[in-house]
C-alpha positions in Angstrom: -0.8 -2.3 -23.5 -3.7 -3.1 -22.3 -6.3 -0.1 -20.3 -5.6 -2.0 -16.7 -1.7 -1.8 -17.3 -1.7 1.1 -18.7 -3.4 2.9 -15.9 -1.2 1.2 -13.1 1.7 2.4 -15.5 0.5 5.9 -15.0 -0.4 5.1 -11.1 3.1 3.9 -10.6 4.8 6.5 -12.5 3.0 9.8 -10.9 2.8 7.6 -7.7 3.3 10.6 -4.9 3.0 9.0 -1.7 5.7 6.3 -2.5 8.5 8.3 -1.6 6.7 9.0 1.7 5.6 5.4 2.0 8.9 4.0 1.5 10.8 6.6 4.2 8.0 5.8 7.0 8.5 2.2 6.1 12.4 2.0 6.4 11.9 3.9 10.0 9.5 2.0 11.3 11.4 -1.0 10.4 14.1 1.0 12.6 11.8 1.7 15.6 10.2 -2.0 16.4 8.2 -0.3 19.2 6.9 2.3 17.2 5.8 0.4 14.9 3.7 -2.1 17.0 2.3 1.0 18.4 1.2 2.3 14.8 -0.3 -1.3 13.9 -2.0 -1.6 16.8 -3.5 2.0 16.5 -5.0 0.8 13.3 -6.4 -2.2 14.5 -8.5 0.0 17.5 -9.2 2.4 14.7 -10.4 -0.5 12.6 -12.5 -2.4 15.0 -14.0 0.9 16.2 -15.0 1.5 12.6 -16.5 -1.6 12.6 -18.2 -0.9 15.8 -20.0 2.4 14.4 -21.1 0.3 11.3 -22.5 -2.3 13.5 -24.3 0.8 15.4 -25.3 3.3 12.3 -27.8 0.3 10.6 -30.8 0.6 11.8 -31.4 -3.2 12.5 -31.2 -5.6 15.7 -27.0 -5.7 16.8 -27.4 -9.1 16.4 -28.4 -9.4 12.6 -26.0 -6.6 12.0 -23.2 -8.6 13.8 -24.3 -11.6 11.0 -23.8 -9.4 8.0 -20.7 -8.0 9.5 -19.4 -11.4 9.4 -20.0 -12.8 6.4 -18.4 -9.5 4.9 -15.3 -9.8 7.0 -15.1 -13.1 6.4 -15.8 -12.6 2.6 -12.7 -10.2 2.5 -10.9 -12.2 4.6 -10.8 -15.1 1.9 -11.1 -12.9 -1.4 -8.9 -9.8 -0.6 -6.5 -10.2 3.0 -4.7 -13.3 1.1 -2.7 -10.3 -0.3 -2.2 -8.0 2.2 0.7 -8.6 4.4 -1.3 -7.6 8.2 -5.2 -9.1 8.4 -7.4 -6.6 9.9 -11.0 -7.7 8.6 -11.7 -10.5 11.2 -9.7 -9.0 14.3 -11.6 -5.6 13.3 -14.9 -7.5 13.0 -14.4 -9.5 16.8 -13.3 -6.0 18.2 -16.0 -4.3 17.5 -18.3 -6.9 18.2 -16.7 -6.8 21.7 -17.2 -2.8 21.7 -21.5 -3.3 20.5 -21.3 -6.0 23.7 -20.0 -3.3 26.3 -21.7 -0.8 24.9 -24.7 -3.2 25.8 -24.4 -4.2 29.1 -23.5 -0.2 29.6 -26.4 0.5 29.0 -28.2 -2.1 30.8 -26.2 -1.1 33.7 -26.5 2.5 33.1 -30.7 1.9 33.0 -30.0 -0.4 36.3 -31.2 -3.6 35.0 -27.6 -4.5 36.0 -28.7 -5.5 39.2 -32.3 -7.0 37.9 -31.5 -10.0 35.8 -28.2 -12.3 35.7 -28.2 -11.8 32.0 -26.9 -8.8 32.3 -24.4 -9.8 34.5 -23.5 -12.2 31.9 -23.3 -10.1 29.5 -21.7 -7.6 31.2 -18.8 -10.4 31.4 -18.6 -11.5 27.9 -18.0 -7.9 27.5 -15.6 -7.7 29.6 -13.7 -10.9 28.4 -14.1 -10.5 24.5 -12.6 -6.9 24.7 -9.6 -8.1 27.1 -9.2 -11.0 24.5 -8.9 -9.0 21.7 -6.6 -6.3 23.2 -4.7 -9.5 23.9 -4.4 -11.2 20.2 -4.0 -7.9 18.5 -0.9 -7.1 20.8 0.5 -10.9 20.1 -0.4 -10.5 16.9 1.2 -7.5 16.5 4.4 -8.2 18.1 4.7 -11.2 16.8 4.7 -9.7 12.8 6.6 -6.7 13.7 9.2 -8.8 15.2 8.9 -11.3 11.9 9.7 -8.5 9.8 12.3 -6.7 11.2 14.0 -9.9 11.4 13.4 -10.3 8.0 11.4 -13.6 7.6 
């Protein structure tokens, strides 16, 4: 047996949470509402922690936003191909849409808000990409809870 099958032997084996995993799995399945409620909890969570990343680097929002990207989308093709929900690239637009309000609230905040239409404007995209994203990720989310509980 090789060391990487032996170790996911031993993983498997002495595997704690999947008792755990497998109960809150069979209830949720149960509870359709609760469980778009959970998923959609963890895409916020997600696309917030995406948001703080964006925030923490010390670079221009913009070039952070780029590198943000290219990993999301990185993971997206290399890694979410196995996962049964895709969080990288919905996590990635949402907190893009949190770094834009977060900009034109502070532009509005410092009153430049009423100084310059591009604030306005982006003041609006803010506005728009957040209420597009709470949009797809409650389709989204409906749509594969409802997919699974159905069984397809």
């Amino acid at each position: 047996m090789s060391a990487a099958a032996g170790l996911h032997s031993f993983i498997d084996k002495y595997n704690i949470l999947k008792g755990a995993t497998e109960k809150i799995n069979a209830y949720l399945l149960k509870h359709p509402t609760l469980y778009k409620i959970v998923l959609i909890v963890n895409h916020l969570f997600r696309a917030l922690a995406m948001f703080a990343l964006m925030v923490v680097v010390p670079i221009s929002p913009f070039i952070t936003m780029g590198i943000c990207f290219a990993g999301s989308l990185f993971y997206r093709f290399t890694v979410e191909n196995n996962c049964a929900y895709k969080f990288a690239l919905p996590a990635f637009f949402g907190g893009c849409a949190a770094m834009l309000a977060k900009m034109s609230v502070v532009s509005i905040a410092a009153g430049a808000a009423l100084a310059s239409a591009g604030v306005w404007f982006l003041a609006a995209a803010a506005v728009v990409s957040i209420a597009a994203y709470v949009v797809y990720i409650a389709l989204t989310v409906s749509y594969d809870v409802d997919q699974k509980v159905r069984g397809y």
